[in-house]
Each structure stands twice: as structure tokens, then as C-alpha cells.
N, C-alpha and C positions, 0 to 999 in steps of 0.2 A: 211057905208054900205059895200061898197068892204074889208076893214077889216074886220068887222064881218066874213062876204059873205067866206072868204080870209081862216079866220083863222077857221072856223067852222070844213071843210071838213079835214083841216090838224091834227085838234084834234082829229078828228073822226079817219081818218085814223093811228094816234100814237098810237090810243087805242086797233085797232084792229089787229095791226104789231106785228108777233113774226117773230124775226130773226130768219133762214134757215142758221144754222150752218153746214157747209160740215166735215164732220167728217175726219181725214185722215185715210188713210188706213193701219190697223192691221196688221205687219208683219204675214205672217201664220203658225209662230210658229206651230202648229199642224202637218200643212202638211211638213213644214221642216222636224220636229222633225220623223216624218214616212221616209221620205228620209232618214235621218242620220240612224234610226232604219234601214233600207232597208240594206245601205250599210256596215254598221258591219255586221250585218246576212249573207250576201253575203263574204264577205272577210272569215267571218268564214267556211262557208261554203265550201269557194275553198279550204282554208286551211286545213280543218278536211279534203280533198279529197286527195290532196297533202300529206300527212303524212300518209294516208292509202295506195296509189300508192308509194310512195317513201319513204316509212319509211330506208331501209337502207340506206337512206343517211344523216339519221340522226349518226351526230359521236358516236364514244361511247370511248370517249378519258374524259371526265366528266363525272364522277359517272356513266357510262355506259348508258347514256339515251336511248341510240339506242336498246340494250339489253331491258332496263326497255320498252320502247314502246312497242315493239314486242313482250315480254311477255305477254301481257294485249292486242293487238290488235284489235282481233276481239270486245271487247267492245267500245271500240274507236267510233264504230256504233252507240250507245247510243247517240251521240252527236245528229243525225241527226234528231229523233223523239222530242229531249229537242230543236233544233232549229224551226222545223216544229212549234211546237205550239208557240214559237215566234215572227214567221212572222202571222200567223195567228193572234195574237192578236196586231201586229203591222199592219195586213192588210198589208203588202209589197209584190205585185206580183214576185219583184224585187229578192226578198230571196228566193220565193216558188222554182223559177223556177233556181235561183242557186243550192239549195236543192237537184235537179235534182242530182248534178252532185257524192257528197257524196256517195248520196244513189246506184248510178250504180257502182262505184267502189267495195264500199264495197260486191253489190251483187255479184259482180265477182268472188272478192276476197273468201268471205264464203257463200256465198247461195246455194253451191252445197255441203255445209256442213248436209242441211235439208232433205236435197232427203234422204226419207227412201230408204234400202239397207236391203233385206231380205237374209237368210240363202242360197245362191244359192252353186255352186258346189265348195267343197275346199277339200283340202288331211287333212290337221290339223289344230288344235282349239287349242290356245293359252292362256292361264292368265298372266298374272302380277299384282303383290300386295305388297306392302311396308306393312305388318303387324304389324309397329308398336313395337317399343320395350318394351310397356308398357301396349299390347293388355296380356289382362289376360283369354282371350277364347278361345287359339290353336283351339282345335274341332271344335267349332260352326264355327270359320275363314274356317277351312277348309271344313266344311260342306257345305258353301255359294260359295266355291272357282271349288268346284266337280260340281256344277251345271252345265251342259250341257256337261258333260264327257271329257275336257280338254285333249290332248295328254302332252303339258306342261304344267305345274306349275314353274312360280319363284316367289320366295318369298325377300322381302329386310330386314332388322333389324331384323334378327335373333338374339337369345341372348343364351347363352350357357343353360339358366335354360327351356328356352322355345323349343331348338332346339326337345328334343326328345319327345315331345308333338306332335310336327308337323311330326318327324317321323312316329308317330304309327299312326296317324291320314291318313296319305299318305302310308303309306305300302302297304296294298290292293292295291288300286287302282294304284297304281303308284309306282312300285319296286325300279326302277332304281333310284340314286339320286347322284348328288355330291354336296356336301357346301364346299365355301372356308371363310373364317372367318366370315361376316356375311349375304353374300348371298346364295343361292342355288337354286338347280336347280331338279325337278322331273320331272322322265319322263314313260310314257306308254312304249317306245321303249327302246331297250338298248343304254348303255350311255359309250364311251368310251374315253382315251385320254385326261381324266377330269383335268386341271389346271387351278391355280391363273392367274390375270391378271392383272399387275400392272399399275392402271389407280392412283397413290398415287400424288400429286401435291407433290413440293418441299418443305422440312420442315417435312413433314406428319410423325412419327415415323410407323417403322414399321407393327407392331401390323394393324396397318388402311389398314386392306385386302375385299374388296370392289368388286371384279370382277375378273370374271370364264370364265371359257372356255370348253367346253366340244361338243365328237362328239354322235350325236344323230345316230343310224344306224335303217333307219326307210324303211318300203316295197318302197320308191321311192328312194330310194339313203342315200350317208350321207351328212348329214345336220351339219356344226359350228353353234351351239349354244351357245352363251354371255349372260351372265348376269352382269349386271354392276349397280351399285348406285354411281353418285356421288357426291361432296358435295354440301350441302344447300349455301342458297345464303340471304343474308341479305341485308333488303331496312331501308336507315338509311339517315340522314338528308345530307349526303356527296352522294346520291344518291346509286346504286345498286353497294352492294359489292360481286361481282361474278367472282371475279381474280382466286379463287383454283378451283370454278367445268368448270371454262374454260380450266382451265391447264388441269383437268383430262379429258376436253371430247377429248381435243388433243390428252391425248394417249391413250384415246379408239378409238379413228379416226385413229392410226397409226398403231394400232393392230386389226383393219377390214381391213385395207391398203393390210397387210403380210400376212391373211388370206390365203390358197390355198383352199381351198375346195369355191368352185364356191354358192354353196347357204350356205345363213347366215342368222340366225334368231335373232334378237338383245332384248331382253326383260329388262328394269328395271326401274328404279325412275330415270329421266336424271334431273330434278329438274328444269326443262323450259318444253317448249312450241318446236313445231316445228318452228315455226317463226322465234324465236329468233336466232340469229347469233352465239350468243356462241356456239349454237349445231353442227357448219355449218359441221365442223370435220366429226364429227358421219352421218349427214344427206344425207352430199356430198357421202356417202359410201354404203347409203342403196337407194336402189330402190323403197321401198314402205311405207310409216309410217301412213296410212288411213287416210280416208278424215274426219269423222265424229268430230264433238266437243267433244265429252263422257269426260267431265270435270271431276275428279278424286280427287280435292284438291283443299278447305280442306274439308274433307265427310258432315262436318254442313254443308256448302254452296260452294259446287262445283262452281269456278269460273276459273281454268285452269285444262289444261291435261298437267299433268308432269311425267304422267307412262305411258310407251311405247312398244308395239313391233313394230317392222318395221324388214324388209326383203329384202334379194337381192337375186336375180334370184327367185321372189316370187311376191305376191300381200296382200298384207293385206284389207282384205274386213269385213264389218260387224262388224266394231271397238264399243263396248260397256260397260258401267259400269255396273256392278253386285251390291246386296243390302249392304246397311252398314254392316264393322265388328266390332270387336273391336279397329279398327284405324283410322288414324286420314286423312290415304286416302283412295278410291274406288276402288276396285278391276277392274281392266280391261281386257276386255276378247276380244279375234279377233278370225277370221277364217283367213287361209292362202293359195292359192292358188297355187301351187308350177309349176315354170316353168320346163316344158317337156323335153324342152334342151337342161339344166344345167344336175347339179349332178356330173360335172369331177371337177378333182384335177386342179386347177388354171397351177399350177407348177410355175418354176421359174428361 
């Protein structure tokens, strides 16, 4: 009976036993893996900050990467919208709020780029335009170039079969002119004093005549007026090859140096960006080069301004692009503000 009695409840009890397995616990892989996402997002993030705040201390001793950055800069920005949505879908507060720090630089850096800038009070209205040596519309070029009654015009890639196309085009309006091989210069005012200006890198045969010089005598004084192109610059798997328009922007930086006439107005294709350090020559010289983006190149899809006026003892205000020509960049137009001052001979 106690057997029975004994083993009954124990049978009972085996039948109705499920073992209570403790499971161990699941690394949380998930929520690691958001950490890990967190902190690349963040590293990126200082970094993209760091490289917009200190880009020139990126060398330019390799394929000129310091150059190549600075030309492209302001997009550099783009980085911070492609991270935004990153953290977002990585859910990391961690990155949001690194994010932060990108995005203030940059707006420092160009956000005063957006600030519309109306036609307020200026002495002269400026063009530059690289027309392209293969534009086959002189007229129509300069029919889009006349818009808003310019005092100057320069033009870049002049070609000897196109030049008097552009002259008759500009007569009217704009008497005065001087070209020196394939730049020139038109003006409303009289033009005097008109010479080459050898911006030629070493090697260059002669023939490669590129930059003018000429004095504008205009109702506020006389004004040095430059016109310069210099060379293109090639991005190739040895990174950016931009050794000759550095050379040449040096001695356009040497010959605004020796300038005596106290205001300078500088117009042409410098083939960078203001950012860029190649330009430093040229930039260090002028006082004013506008704040706006007005991207110029290449006219399909304007994604840098590589055609310039800039100014000393002056202001450049109201920097913008005018419509497509026949070329392959965007005509740019400014207003210029001329200091009250100026207007004396430097001397020397």
C-alpha cells in the first residue's frame, strides 16, 4: 500500500512536470549595432566639420588635395543632409546631436551666401564671360551679355575668325575696346594705356597671350582694369593637376602687387573657386570677390564659379549669372561700389 500510496503521486507528478528552461541572455546585438552606427555617424560628422573649419591644412604637396577640396567646398555640405537621414534610420541621438556641429560650421562658412542682395547703390555693372571658342552665336552671346547695360564687358577665348563678330556686336554700345591675343576688354568709358600682361607659366610658347591691362577713365576717377584667363587644370587619377594656372595666378598676383593706380577691377576665367589656395596670389590683392554662389561652370550643370570680378578699393555686390550662351560657361555679372577715397596713383 505505501508503494502504491508512494509511487502514484510521483507518477502523477512526472506526467505533469515541464522543465523551466532559463534561457540565457541574447547579446543585444541590435542595440550594440545602433551604438556602433551612433559612433561612425558622430566621428563622421566631426570630421566632415573639421575639414570644412580647417580645410587649409589639408596639404596640397599630393595631387594637390587641399586645392581639389577647396574647389568643391561648399558641397562638402551635402555630406550633412546624407548623414541626417542616417542617424534617423539608425535612431542615434548620439549622431543627431554631433550633426549639430557640421551643419554650424558650414552655415557660417556659406549661409550668408543665400541672403538675397538687391540692386542697391553702385557706380558700375560688370560682365565676365569665357565665350567659348567653339560658341558659333557672337550676336545672340552678346545680346544676353547687354542685358542690364554693363559699363564693362570681358570676354575669354576669343578666336581671330570670331573676334570681329564680337566687335560689331559691341560697337554701339561699348566703343572703347582693347584685346590682347585672346582676351578683351569693352568699355562704356574711355580705355587708355591698354597692354599685355604676362601671366605665361614656364614652358608656355609665346603666342599663349592670355592677359590685359588697360586704364578705364571713368566720371569717378581712373580705374586699372585686368583681364586675365588662366590655365585649365586637370583631375586625373594622380589627383589635381594645377602646377601652370598656379604659376600663372602668381604672376597675376605680382602684377596687381606693382599696380599704382589705387582701384583695380580684376574680371576673367581664374579656373578655381575663391576658396581655393591656388588663387591666394590674386585674392590676397583684391578686396572684394562677392559673397554669392552664382556657379558659372559647366552651364549644363553649374556646380562651381570659376569666373570672377573682384575689386580693390571697391565692393563687389549683387554677384550673378545671366542665361546660357553658346558656351560651355555662364556669363557673370556684378555691380561695383567704388570707394570714395581711392582714385590716387599708389606711387612708388
Amino acid at each position: 500500500m505505501s508503494g502504491s500510496g508512494t509511487t502514484g503521486p510521483r507518477t502523477g507528478t512526472l506526467r505533469g512536470w515541464r522543465p523551466v528552461l532559463r534561457r540565457r541572455p541574447r547579446p543585444d546585438t541590435g542595440g550594440s549595432s545602433r551604438w556602433a552606427r551612433g559612433r561612425v555617424l558622430a566621428v563622421s560628422a566631426v570630421l566632415t566639420a573639421a575639414l570644412l573649419a580647417f580645410h587649409s591644412a589639408v596639404p596640397n604637396t599630393v595631387g594637390r588635395l587641399g586645392s581639389l577640396l577647396e574647389t568643391f567646398l561648399p558641397w562638402l555640405g551635402l555630406a550633412v543632409p546624407l548623414l541626417l537621414v542616417w542617424a534617423l534610420l539608425g535612431r542615434s541621438v548620439t549622431a543627431l546631436v554631433a550633426l549639430l556641429l557640421p551643419a554650424a560650421v558650414w552655415g557660417h562658412l556659406f549661409g550668408g551666401r543665400f541672403l538675397a542682395e538687391g540692386r542697391g547703390a553702385h557706380d558700375l555693372t560688370a560682365v565676365q564671360h569665357n565665350v567659348s571658342d567653339e560658341n558659333t552665336d557672337p550676336a545672340g552671346t552678346v545680346g544676353t551679355l547687354l542685358d542690364g547695360s554693363p559699363d564693362l564687358v570681358a570676354l575669354e577665348e576669343l578666336t581671330p575668325s570670331a573676334l570681329p563678330a564680337y566687335e560689331k556686336a559691341l560697337a554701339t554700345t561699348h566703343p572703347y575696346r582693347a584685346v590682347e591675343g585672346t582676351v578683351g576688354l569693352w568699355s562704356k568709358h574711355p580705355l587708355s594705356a591698354a597692354r599685355p600682361v604676362d601671366i605665361r607659366p614656364e614652358g608656355i610658347d609665346e603666342s599663349w597671350n592670355r592677359g590685359l591691362r588697360a586704364t578705364a577713365r571713368t566720371p569717378w576717377g581712373d580705374i586699372a582694369v585686368y583681364v586675365a584667363h588662366l590655365p585649365s587644370v586637370r583631375l586625373g587619377w594622380k589627383g589635381l593637376d594645377s602646377g601652370q594656372r598656379d604659376e600663372s595666378a602668381g604672376l597675376l598676383g605680382a602684377a596687381l602687387a606693382d599696380e599704382r593706380l589705387d582701384r583695380v577691377i580684376l574680371l576673367g576665367d581664374l579656373n578655381s573657386t575663391v576658396d581655393d589656395r591656388g588663387l591666394d596670389p590674386v585674392t590676397s590683392r583684391m578686396d572684394s570677390t562677392g559673397r554669392a554662389f552664382a556657379f558659372s561652370w559647366p552651364a549644363s550643370f553649374p556646380v562651381s564659379r570659376i569666373d570672377h570680378v573682384m575689386a580693390r578699393s571697391g565692393t563687389v555686390t549683387n554677384v550673378r549669372t545671366l542665361p546660357a550662351t553658346g558656351s560651355d560657361h555662364l556669363p557673370v555679372a556684378v555691380d561695383i561700389g567704388l570707394d570714395r577715397a581711392s582714385g590716387r596713383d599708389r606711387g612708388r
